[in-house]
N, C-alpha and C positions, 0 to 999 in steps of 0.2 A: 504494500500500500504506500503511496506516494503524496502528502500534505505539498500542497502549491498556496500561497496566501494571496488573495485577490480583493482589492476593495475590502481591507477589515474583516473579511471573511475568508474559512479555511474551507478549499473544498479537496474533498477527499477521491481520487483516482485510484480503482482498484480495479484488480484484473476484471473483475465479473463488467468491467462498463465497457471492455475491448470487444470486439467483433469476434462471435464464435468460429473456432476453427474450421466448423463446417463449411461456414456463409460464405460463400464468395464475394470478392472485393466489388463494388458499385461503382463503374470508371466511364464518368461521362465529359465525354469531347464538344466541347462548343465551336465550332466551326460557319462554315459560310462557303457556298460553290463557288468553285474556282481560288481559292485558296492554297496556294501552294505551300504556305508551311503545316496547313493542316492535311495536305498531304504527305507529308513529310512525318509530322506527327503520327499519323494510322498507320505510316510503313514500321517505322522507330517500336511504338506498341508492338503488331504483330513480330515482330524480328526479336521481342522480348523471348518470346517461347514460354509462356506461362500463362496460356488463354485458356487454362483451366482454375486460373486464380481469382479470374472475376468476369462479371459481364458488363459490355461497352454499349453504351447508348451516346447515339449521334446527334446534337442538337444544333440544326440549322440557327444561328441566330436570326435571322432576318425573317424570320416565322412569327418573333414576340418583340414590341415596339422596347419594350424596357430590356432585354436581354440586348437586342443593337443597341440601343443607347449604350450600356454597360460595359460589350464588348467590342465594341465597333474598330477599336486598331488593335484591341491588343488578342486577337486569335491565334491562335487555335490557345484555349483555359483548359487543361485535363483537372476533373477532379477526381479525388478518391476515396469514397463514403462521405462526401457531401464538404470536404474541404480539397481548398486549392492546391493541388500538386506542382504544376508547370503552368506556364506560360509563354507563349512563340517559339521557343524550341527547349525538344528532350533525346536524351540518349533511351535508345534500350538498354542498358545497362543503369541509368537513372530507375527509369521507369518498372525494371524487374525489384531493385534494391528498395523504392522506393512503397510497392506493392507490399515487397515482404514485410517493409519494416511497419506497414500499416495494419496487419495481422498478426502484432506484435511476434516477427518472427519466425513466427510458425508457418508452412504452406497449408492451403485451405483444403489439398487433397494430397497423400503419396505421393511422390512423382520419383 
């Protein structure tokens, strides 16, 4: 168990708040066609070799007026169970280390 102090307040981080081993990581790509470093990004991902670690959802920005607001220069945003991982470019080798280290570690299946 891990105490972090925040605003006067202590919140307590324990294993049971991490992502179960089971679940697979949540890795969504905010993107836009015609994109070249989000295609760069989707190569980078797949080249990682651990697409049994989580599932990728593609999200056009330019589908939601506040996600283009939000996004609008700085694409391709990968995030990873709901926080920002990268931003305009990553390694597969980021991107696999980066998985693991979100699953405190652990892979989500044998491999």
């Amino acid at each position: 168990m891990v105490a972090s102090k925040t605003d006067s307040r202590v919140i307590f981080l324990t294993y049971e708040n991490m992502r179960p081993a089971t679940t697979k990581a949540r890795v969504i790509i905010y993107s836009r066609p015609g994109c070249h470093l989000c295609d760069e990004a989707k190569q980078a991902i797949a080249a990682a070799q651990c697409l049994d670690e989580y599932t990728l959802e593609e999200i056009n920005i330019e589908s939601d007026a506040y996600l283009l607001k939000r996004y609008k220069y700085d694409i391709p945003v990968i995030t990873i169970d709901g926080v920002e991982a990268f931003r305009h470019r990553l390694t597969s080798k980021a991107f696999r280390e980066r998985l693991l280290r979100s699953s405190g570690g652990k892979p989500a299946f044998p491999t």
